[in-house]
Chimera marker file (.cmm) of the C-alpha trace (Angstrom):
<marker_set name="trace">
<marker id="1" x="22.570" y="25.539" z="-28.498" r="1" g="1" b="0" radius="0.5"/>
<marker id="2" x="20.827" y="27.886" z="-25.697" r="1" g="1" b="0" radius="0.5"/>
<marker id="3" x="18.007" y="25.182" z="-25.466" r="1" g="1" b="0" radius="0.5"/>
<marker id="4" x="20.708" y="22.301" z="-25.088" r="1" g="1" b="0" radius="0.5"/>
<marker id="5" x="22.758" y="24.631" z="-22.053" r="1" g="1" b="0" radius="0.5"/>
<marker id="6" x="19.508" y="25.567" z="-20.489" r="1" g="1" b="0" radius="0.5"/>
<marker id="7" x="18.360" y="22.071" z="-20.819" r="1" g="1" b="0" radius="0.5"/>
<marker id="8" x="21.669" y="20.248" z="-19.134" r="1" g="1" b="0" radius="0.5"/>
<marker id="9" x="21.304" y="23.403" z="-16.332" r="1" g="1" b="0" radius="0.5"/>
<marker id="10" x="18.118" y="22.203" z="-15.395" r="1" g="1" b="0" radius="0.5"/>
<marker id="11" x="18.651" y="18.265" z="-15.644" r="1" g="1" b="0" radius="0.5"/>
<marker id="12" x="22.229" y="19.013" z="-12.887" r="1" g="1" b="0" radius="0.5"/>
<marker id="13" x="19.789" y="21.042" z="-10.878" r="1" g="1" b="0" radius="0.5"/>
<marker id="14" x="16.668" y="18.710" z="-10.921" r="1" g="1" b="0" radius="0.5"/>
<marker id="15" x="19.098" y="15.954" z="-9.916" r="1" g="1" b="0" radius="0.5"/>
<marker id="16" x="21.238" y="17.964" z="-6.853" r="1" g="1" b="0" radius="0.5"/>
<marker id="17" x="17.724" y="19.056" z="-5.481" r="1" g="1" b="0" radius="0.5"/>
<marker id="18" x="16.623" y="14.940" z="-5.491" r="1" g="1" b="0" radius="0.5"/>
<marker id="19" x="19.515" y="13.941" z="-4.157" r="1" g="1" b="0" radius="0.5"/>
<marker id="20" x="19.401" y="16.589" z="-1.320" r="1" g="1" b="0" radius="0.5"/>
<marker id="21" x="15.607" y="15.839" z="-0.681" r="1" g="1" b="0" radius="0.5"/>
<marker id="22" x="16.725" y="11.977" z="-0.051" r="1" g="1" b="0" radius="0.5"/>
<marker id="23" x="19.670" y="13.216" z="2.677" r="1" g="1" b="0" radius="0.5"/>
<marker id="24" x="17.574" y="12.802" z="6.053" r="1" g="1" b="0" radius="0.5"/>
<marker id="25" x="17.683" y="14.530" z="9.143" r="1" g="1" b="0" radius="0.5"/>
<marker id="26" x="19.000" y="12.802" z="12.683" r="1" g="1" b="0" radius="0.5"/>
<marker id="27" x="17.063" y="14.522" z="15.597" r="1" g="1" b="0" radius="0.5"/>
<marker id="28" x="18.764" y="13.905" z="19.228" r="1" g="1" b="0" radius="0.5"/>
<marker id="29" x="17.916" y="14.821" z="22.467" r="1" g="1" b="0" radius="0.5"/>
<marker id="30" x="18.889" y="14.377" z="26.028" r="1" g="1" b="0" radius="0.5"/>
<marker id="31" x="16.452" y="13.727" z="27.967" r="1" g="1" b="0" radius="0.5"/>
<marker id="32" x="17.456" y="13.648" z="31.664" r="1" g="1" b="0" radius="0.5"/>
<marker id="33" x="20.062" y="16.364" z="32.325" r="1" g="1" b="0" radius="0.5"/>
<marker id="34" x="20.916" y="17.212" z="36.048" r="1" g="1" b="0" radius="0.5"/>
<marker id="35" x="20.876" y="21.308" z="35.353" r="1" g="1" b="0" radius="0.5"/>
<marker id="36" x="20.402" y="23.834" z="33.009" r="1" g="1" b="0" radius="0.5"/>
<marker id="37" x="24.347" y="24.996" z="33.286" r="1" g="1" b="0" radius="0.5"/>
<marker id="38" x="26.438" y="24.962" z="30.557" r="1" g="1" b="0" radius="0.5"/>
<marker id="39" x="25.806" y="23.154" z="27.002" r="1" g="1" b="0" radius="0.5"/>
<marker id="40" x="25.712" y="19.444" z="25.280" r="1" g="1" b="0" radius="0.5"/>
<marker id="41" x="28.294" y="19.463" z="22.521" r="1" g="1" b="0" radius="0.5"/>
<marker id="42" x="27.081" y="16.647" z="20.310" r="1" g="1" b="0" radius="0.5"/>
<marker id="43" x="28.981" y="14.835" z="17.619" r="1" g="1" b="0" radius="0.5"/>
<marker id="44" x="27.443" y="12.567" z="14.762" r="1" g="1" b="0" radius="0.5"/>
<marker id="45" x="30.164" y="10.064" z="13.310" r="1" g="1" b="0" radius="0.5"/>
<marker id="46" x="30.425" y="7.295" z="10.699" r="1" g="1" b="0" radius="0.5"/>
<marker id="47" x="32.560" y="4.201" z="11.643" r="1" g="1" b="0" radius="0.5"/>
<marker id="48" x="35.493" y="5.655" z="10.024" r="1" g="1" b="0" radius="0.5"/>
<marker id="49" x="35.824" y="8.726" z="11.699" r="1" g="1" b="0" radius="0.5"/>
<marker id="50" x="34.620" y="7.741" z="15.213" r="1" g="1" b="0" radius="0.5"/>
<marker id="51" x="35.709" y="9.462" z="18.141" r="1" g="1" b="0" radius="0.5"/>
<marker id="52" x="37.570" y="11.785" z="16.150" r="1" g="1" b="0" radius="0.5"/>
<marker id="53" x="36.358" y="14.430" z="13.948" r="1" g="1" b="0" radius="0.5"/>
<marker id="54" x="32.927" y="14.681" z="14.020" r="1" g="1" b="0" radius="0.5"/>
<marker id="55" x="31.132" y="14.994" z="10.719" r="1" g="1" b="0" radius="0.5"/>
<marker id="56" x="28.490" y="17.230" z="12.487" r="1" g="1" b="0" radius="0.5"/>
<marker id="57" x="29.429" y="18.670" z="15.799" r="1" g="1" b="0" radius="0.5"/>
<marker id="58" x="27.396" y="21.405" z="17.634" r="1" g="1" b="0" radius="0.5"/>
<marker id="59" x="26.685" y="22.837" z="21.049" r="1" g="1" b="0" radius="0.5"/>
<marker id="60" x="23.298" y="22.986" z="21.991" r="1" g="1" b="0" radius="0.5"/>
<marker id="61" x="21.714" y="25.107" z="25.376" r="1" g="1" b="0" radius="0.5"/>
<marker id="62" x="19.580" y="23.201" z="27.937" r="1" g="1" b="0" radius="0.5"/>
<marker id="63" x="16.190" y="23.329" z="28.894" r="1" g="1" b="0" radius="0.5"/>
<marker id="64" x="14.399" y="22.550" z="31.552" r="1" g="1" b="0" radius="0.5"/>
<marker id="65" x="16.858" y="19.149" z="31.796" r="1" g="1" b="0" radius="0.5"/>
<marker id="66" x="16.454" y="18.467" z="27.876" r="1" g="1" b="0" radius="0.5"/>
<marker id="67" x="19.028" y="19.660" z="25.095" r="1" g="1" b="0" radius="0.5"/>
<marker id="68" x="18.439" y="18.664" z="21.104" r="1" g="1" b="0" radius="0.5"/>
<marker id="69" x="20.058" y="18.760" z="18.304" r="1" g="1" b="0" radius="0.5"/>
<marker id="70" x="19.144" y="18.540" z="14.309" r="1" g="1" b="0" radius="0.5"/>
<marker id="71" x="21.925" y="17.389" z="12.195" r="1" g="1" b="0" radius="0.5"/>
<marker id="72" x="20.566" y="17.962" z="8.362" r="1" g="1" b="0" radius="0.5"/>
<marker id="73" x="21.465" y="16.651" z="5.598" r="1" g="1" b="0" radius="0.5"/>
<marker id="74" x="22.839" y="12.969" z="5.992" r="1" g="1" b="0" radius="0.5"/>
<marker id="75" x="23.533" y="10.387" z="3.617" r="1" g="1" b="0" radius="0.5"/>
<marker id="76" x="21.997" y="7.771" z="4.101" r="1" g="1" b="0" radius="0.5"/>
<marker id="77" x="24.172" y="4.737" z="5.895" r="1" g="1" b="0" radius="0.5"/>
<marker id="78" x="25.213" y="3.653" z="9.967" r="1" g="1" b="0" radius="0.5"/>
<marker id="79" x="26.371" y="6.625" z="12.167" r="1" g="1" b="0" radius="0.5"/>
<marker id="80" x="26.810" y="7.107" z="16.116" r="1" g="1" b="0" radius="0.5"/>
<marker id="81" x="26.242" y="10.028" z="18.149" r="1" g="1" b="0" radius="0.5"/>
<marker id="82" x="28.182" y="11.198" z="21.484" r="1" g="1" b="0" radius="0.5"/>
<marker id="83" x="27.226" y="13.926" z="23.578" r="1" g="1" b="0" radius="0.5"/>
<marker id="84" x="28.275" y="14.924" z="26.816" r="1" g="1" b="0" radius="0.5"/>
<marker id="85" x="27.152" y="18.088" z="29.733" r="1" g="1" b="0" radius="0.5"/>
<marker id="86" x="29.847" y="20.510" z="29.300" r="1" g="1" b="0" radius="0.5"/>
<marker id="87" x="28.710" y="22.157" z="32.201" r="1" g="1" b="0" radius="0.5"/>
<marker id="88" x="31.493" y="24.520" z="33.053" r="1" g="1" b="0" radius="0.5"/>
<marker id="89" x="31.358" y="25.453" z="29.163" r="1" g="1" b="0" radius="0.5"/>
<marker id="90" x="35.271" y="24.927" z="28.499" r="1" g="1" b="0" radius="0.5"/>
<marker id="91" x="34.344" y="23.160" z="25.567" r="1" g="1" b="0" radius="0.5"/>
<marker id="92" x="36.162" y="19.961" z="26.560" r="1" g="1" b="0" radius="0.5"/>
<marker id="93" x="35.076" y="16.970" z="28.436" r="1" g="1" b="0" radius="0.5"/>
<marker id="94" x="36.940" y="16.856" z="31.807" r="1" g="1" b="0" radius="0.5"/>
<marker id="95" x="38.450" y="14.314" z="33.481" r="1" g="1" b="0" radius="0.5"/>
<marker id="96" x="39.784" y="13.778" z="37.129" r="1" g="1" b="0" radius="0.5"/>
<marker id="97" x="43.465" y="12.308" z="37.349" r="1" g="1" b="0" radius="0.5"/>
<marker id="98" x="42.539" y="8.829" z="37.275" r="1" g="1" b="0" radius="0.5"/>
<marker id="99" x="41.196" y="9.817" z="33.518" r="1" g="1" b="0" radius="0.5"/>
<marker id="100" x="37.600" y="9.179" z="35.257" r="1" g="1" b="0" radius="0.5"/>
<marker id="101" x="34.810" y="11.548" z="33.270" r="1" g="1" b="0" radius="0.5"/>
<marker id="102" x="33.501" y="14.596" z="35.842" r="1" g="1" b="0" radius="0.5"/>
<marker id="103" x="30.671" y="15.372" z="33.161" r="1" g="1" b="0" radius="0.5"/>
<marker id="104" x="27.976" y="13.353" z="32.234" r="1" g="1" b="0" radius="0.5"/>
<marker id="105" x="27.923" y="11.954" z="28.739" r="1" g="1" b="0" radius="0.5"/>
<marker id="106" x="26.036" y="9.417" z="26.914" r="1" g="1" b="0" radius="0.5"/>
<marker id="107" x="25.914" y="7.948" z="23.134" r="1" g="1" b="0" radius="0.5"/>
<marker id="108" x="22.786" y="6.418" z="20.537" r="1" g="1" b="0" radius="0.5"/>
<marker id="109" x="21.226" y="3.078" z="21.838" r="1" g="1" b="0" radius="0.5"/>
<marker id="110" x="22.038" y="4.173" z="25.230" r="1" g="1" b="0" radius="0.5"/>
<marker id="111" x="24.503" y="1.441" z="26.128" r="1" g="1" b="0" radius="0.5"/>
<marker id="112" x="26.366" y="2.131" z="29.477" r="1" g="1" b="0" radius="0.5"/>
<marker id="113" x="29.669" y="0.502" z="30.748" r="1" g="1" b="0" radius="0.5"/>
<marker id="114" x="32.657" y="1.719" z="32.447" r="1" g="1" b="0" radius="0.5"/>
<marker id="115" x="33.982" y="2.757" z="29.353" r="1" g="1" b="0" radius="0.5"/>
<marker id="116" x="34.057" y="4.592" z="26.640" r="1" g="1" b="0" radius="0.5"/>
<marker id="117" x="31.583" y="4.210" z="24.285" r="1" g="1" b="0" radius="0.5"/>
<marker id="118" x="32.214" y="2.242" z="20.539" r="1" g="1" b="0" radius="0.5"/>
<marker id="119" x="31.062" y="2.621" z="17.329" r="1" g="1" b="0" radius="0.5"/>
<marker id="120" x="29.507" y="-0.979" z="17.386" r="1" g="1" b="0" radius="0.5"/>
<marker id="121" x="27.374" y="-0.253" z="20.519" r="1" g="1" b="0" radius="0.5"/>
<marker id="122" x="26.137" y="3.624" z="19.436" r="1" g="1" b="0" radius="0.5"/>
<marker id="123" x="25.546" y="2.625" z="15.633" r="1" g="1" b="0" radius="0.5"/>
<marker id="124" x="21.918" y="2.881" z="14.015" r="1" g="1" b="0" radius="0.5"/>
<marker id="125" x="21.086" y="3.043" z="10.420" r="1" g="1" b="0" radius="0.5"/>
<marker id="126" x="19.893" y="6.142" z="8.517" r="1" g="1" b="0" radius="0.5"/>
<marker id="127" x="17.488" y="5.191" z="5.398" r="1" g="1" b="0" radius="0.5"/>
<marker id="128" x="14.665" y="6.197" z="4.072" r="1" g="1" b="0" radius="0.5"/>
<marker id="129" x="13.050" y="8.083" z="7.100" r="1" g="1" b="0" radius="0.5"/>
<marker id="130" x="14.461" y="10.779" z="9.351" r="1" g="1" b="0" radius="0.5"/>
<marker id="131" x="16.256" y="9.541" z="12.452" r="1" g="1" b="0" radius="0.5"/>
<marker id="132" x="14.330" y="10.351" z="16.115" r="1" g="1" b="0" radius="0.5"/>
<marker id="133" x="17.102" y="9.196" z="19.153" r="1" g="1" b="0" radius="0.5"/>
<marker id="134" x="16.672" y="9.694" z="23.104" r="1" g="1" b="0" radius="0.5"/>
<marker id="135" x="19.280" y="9.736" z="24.650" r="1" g="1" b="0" radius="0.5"/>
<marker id="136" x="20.363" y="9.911" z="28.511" r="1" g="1" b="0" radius="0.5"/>
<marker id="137" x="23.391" y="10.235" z="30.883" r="1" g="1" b="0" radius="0.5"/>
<link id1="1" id2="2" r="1" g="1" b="0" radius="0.2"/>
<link id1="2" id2="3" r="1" g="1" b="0" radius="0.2"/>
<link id1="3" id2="4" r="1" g="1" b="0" radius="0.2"/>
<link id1="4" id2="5" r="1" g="1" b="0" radius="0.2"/>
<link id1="5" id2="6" r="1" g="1" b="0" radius="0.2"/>
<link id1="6" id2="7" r="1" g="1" b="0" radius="0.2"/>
<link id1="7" id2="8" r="1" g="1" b="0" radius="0.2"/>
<link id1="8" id2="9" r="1" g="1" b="0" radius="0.2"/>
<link id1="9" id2="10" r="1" g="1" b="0" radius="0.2"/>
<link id1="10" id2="11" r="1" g="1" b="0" radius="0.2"/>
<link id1="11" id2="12" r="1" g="1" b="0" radius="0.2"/>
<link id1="12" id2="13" r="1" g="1" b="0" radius="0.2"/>
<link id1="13" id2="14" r="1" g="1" b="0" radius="0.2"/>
<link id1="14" id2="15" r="1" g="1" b="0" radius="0.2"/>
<link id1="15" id2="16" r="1" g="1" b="0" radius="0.2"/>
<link id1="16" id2="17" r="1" g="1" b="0" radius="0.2"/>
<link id1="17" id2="18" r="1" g="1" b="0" radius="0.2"/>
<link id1="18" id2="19" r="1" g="1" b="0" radius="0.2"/>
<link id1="19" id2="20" r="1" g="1" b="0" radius="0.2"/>
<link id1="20" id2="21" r="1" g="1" b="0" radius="0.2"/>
<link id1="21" id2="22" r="1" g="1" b="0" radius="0.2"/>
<link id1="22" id2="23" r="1" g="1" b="0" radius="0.2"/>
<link id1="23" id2="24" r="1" g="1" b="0" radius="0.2"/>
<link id1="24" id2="25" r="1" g="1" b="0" radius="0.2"/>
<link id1="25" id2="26" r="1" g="1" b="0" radius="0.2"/>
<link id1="26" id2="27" r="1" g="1" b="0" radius="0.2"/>
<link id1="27" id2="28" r="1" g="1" b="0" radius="0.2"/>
<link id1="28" id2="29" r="1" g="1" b="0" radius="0.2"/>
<link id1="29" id2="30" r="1" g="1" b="0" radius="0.2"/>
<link id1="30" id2="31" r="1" g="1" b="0" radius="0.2"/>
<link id1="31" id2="32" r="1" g="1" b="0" radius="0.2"/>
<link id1="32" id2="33" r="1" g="1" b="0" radius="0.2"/>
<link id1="33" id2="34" r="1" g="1" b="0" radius="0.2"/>
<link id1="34" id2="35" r="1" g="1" b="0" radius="0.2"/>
<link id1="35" id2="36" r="1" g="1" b="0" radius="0.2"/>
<link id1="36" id2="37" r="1" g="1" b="0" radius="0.2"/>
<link id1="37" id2="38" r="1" g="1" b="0" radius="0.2"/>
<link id1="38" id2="39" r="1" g="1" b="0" radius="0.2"/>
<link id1="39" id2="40" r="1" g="1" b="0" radius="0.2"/>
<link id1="40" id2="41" r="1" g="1" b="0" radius="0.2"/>
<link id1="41" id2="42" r="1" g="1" b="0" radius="0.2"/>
<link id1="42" id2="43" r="1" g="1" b="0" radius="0.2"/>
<link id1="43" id2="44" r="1" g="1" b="0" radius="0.2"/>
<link id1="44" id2="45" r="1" g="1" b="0" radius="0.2"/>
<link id1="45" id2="46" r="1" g="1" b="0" radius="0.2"/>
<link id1="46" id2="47" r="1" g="1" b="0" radius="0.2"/>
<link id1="47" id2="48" r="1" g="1" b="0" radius="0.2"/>
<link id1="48" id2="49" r="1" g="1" b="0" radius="0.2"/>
<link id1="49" id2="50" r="1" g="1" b="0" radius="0.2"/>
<link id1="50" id2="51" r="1" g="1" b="0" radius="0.2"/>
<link id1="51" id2="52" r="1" g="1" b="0" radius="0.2"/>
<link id1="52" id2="53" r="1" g="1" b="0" radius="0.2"/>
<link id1="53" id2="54" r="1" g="1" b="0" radius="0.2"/>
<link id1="54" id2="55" r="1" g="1" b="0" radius="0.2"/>
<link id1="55" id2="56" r="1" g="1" b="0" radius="0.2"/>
<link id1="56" id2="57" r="1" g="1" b="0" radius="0.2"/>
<link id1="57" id2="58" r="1" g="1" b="0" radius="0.2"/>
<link id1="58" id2="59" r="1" g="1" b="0" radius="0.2"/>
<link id1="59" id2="60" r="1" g="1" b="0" radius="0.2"/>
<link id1="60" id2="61" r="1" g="1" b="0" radius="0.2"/>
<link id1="61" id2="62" r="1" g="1" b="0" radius="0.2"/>
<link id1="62" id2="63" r="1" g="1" b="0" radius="0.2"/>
<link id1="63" id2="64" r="1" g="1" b="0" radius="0.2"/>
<link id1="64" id2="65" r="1" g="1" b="0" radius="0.2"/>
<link id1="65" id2="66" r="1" g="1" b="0" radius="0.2"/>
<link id1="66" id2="67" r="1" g="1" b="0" radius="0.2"/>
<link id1="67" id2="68" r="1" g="1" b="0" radius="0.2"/>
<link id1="68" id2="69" r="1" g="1" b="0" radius="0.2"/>
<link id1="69" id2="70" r="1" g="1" b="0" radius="0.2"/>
<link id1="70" id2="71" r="1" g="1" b="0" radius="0.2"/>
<link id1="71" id2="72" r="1" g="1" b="0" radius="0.2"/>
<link id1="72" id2="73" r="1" g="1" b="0" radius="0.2"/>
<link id1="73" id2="74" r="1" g="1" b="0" radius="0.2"/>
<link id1="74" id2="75" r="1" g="1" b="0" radius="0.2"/>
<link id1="75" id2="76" r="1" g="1" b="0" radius="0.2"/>
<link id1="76" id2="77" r="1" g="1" b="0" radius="0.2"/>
<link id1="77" id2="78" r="1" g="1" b="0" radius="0.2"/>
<link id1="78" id2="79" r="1" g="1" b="0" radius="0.2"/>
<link id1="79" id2="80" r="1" g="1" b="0" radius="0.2"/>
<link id1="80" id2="81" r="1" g="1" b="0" radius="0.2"/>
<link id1="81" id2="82" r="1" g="1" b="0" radius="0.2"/>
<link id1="82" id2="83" r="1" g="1" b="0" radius="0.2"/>
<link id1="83" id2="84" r="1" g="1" b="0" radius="0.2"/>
<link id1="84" id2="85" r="1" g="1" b="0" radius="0.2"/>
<link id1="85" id2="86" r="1" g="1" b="0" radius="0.2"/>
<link id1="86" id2="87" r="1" g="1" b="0" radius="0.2"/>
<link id1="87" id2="88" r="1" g="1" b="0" radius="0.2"/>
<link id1="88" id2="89" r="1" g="1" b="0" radius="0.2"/>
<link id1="89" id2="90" r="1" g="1" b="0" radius="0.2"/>
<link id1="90" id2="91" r="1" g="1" b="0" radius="0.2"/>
<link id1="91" id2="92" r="1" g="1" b="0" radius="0.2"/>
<link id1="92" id2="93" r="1" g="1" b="0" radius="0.2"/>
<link id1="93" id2="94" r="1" g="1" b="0" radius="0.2"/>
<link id1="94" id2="95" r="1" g="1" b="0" radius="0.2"/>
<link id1="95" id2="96" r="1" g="1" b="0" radius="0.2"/>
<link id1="96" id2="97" r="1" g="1" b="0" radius="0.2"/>
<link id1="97" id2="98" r="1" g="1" b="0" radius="0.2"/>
<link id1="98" id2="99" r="1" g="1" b="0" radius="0.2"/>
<link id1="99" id2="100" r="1" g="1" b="0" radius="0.2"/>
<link id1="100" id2="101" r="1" g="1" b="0" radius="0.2"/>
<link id1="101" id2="102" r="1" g="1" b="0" radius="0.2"/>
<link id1="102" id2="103" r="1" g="1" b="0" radius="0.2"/>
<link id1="103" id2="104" r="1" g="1" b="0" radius="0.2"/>
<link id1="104" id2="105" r="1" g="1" b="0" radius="0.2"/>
<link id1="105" id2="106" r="1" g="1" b="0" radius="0.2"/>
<link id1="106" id2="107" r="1" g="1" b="0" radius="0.2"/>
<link id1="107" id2="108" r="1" g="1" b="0" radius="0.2"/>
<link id1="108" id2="109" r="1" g="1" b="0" radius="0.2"/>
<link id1="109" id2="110" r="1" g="1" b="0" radius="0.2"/>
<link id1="110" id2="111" r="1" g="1" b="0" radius="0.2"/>
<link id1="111" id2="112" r="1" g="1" b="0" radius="0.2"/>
<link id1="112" id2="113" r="1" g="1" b="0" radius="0.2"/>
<link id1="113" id2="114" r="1" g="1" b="0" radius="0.2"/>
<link id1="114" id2="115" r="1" g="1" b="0" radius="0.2"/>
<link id1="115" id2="116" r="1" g="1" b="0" radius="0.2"/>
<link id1="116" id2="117" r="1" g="1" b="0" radius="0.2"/>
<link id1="117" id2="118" r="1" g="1" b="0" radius="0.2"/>
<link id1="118" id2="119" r="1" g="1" b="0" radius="0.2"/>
<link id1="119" id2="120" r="1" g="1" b="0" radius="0.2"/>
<link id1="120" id2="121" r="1" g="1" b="0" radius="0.2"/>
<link id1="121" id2="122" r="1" g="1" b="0" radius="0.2"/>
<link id1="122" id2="123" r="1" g="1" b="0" radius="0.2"/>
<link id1="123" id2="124" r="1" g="1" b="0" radius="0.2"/>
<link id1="124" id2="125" r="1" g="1" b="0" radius="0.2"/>
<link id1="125" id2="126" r="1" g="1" b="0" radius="0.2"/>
<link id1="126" id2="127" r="1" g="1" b="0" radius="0.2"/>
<link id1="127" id2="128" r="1" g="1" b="0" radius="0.2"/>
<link id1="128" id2="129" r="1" g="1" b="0" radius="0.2"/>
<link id1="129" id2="130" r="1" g="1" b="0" radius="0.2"/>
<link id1="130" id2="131" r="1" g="1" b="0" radius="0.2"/>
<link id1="131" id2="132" r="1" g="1" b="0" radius="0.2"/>
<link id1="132" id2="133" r="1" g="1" b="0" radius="0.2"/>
<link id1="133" id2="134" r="1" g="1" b="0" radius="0.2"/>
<link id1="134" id2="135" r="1" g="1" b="0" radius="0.2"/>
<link id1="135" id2="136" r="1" g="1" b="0" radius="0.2"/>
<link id1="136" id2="137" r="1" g="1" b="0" radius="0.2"/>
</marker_set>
Protein backbone atom coordinates (compact mmCIF):
# COMPACT_ATOMS: atom_id res chain seq x y z
CA UNK A 1 0.00 0.00 0.00
CA UNK A 2 3.06 2.50 0.91
CA UNK A 3 4.58 1.58 -2.58
CA UNK A 4 1.11 2.31 -4.36
CA UNK A 5 0.81 6.07 -2.22
CA UNK A 6 4.41 6.78 -2.83
CA UNK A 7 4.01 5.69 -6.34
CA UNK A 8 0.68 7.97 -7.25
CA UNK A 9 2.81 10.95 -5.13
CA UNK A 10 5.40 10.81 -7.53
CA UNK A 11 3.33 10.20 -10.88
CA UNK A 12 0.98 13.91 -9.59
CA UNK A 13 4.38 15.42 -9.03
CA UNK A 14 6.26 14.21 -12.22
CA UNK A 15 3.21 15.47 -14.13
CA UNK A 16 2.71 19.24 -12.25
CA UNK A 17 6.57 19.72 -12.77
CA UNK A 18 5.95 18.87 -16.90
CA UNK A 19 3.24 20.80 -17.12
CA UNK A 20 4.96 23.82 -15.38
CA UNK A 21 8.21 23.29 -17.52
CA UNK A 22 5.83 23.68 -20.79
CA UNK A 23 4.23 27.26 -19.27
CA UNK A 24 6.65 29.84 -21.13
CA UNK A 25 7.86 33.04 -20.21
CA UNK A 26 6.73 36.54 -22.13
CA UNK A 27 9.74 39.01 -21.89
CA UNK A 28 8.72 42.86 -22.69
CA UNK A 29 10.51 45.83 -22.88
CA UNK A 30 10.20 49.43 -23.75
CA UNK A 31 12.53 50.52 -25.62
CA UNK A 32 12.36 54.30 -26.18
CA UNK A 33 11.22 56.01 -22.96
CA UNK A 34 11.55 59.90 -22.73
CA UNK A 35 13.03 59.77 -18.85
CA UNK A 36 13.96 57.74 -16.19
CA UNK A 37 10.93 59.24 -13.83
CA UNK A 38 8.48 57.22 -12.53
CA UNK A 39 7.61 53.42 -13.59
CA UNK A 40 5.89 51.27 -16.62
CA UNK A 41 3.01 49.35 -15.09
CA UNK A 42 2.55 46.54 -17.58
CA UNK A 43 -0.42 44.27 -17.97
CA UNK A 44 -0.51 40.82 -19.92
CA UNK A 45 -4.23 39.86 -20.94
CA UNK A 46 -6.08 37.08 -22.78
CA UNK A 47 -9.00 38.16 -25.08
CA UNK A 48 -11.40 37.62 -22.38
CA UNK A 49 -10.16 39.71 -19.85
CA UNK A 50 -8.74 42.59 -21.95
CA UNK A 51 -8.44 45.91 -20.67
CA UNK A 52 -9.62 44.83 -17.46
CA UNK A 53 -7.95 42.75 -14.97
CA UNK A 54 -4.76 41.91 -15.94
CA UNK A 55 -3.71 38.31 -15.53
CA UNK A 56 -0.10 39.56 -14.79
CA UNK A 57 0.30 43.16 -13.91
CA UNK A 58 3.57 44.71 -12.53
CA UNK A 59 5.47 47.95 -12.24
CA UNK A 60 8.76 47.94 -13.48
CA UNK A 61 11.70 51.00 -12.85
CA UNK A 62 13.41 52.60 -15.90
CA UNK A 63 16.70 52.59 -17.16
CA UNK A 64 18.55 54.53 -19.09
CA UNK A 65 15.07 54.99 -21.40
CA UNK A 66 14.36 51.06 -21.28
CA UNK A 67 11.94 49.27 -18.68
CA UNK A 68 11.26 45.18 -18.88
CA UNK A 69 9.26 42.97 -17.61
CA UNK A 70 9.17 38.89 -17.22
CA UNK A 71 5.79 37.49 -16.84
CA UNK A 72 6.45 33.54 -15.92
CA UNK A 73 4.56 30.99 -16.18
CA UNK A 74 1.97 31.26 -19.15
CA UNK A 75 -0.14 28.85 -20.73
CA UNK A 76 0.31 28.54 -23.75
CA UNK A 77 -2.45 30.45 -26.18
CA UNK A 78 -2.97 34.47 -27.73
CA UNK A 79 -2.39 37.27 -25.12
CA UNK A 80 -1.79 41.22 -25.42
CA UNK A 81 0.28 43.38 -23.41
CA UNK A 82 -0.32 47.25 -22.43
CA UNK A 83 2.03 49.34 -20.74
CA UNK A 84 2.15 52.84 -20.20
CA UNK A 85 4.99 55.72 -18.36
CA UNK A 86 3.42 56.37 -15.13
CA UNK A 87 5.68 59.04 -14.68
CA UNK A 88 4.28 60.93 -11.76
CA UNK A 89 3.96 57.31 -10.08
CA UNK A 90 0.11 57.69 -9.06
CA UNK A 91 -0.35 54.41 -10.33
CA UNK A 92 -3.03 55.44 -12.85
CA UNK A 93 -2.83 56.53 -16.37
CA UNK A 94 -3.85 60.24 -16.59
CA UNK A 95 -5.85 61.91 -18.77
CA UNK A 96 -6.51 65.68 -19.62
CA UNK A 97 -10.34 66.71 -19.75
CA UNK A 98 -10.88 65.93 -23.22
CA UNK A 99 -10.06 62.11 -21.93
CA UNK A 100 -6.72 62.69 -24.14
CA UNK A 101 -3.70 60.34 -22.49
CA UNK A 102 -0.81 62.83 -20.75
CA UNK A 103 1.48 59.60 -20.41
CA UNK A 104 2.92 57.71 -22.96
CA UNK A 105 1.70 54.18 -23.47
CA UNK A 106 2.03 51.59 -26.02
CA UNK A 107 0.79 47.76 -26.54
CA UNK A 108 2.47 44.23 -28.43
CA UNK A 109 2.84 44.59 -32.30
CA UNK A 110 3.23 48.19 -31.79
CA UNK A 111 0.14 49.37 -33.64
CA UNK A 112 -0.57 53.16 -33.12
CA UNK A 113 -3.91 55.07 -33.76
CA UNK A 114 -5.77 57.67 -32.01
CA UNK A 115 -7.19 55.23 -29.91
CA UNK A 116 -7.10 52.90 -27.60
CA UNK A 117 -5.52 49.93 -28.26
CA UNK A 118 -7.62 46.28 -28.99
CA UNK A 119 -7.10 42.95 -28.32
CA UNK A 120 -7.10 42.10 -32.15
CA UNK A 121 -4.25 44.59 -32.93
CA UNK A 122 -1.86 43.73 -29.57
CA UNK A 123 -2.50 39.82 -29.83
CA UNK A 124 0.53 37.31 -30.48
CA UNK A 125 0.59 33.68 -29.80
CA UNK A 126 2.48 31.95 -26.96
CA UNK A 127 3.63 28.19 -27.95
CA UNK A 128 6.28 26.28 -27.70
CA UNK A 129 9.09 28.97 -27.22
CA UNK A 130 9.33 31.85 -24.79
CA UNK A 131 7.88 35.14 -26.00
CA UNK A 132 10.68 38.20 -26.75
CA UNK A 133 8.37 41.71 -27.53
CA UNK A 134 9.76 45.42 -28.12
CA UNK A 135 7.75 47.61 -27.54
CA UNK A 136 7.65 51.61 -27.88
CA UNK A 137 5.54 54.75 -27.08
Amino acid sequence: MKFLITLVISTVLLVSTEMIAQNRTITATVINISSNDGKVGFALYNKATFMQTPIQGKDVEIINGKSVVIFKNVVPGEYAVVCYHDKNNNGKMDFSPQRMPLEAYGSSNNHMAFAPPTFENAKFVVSDKDVYLDIKF
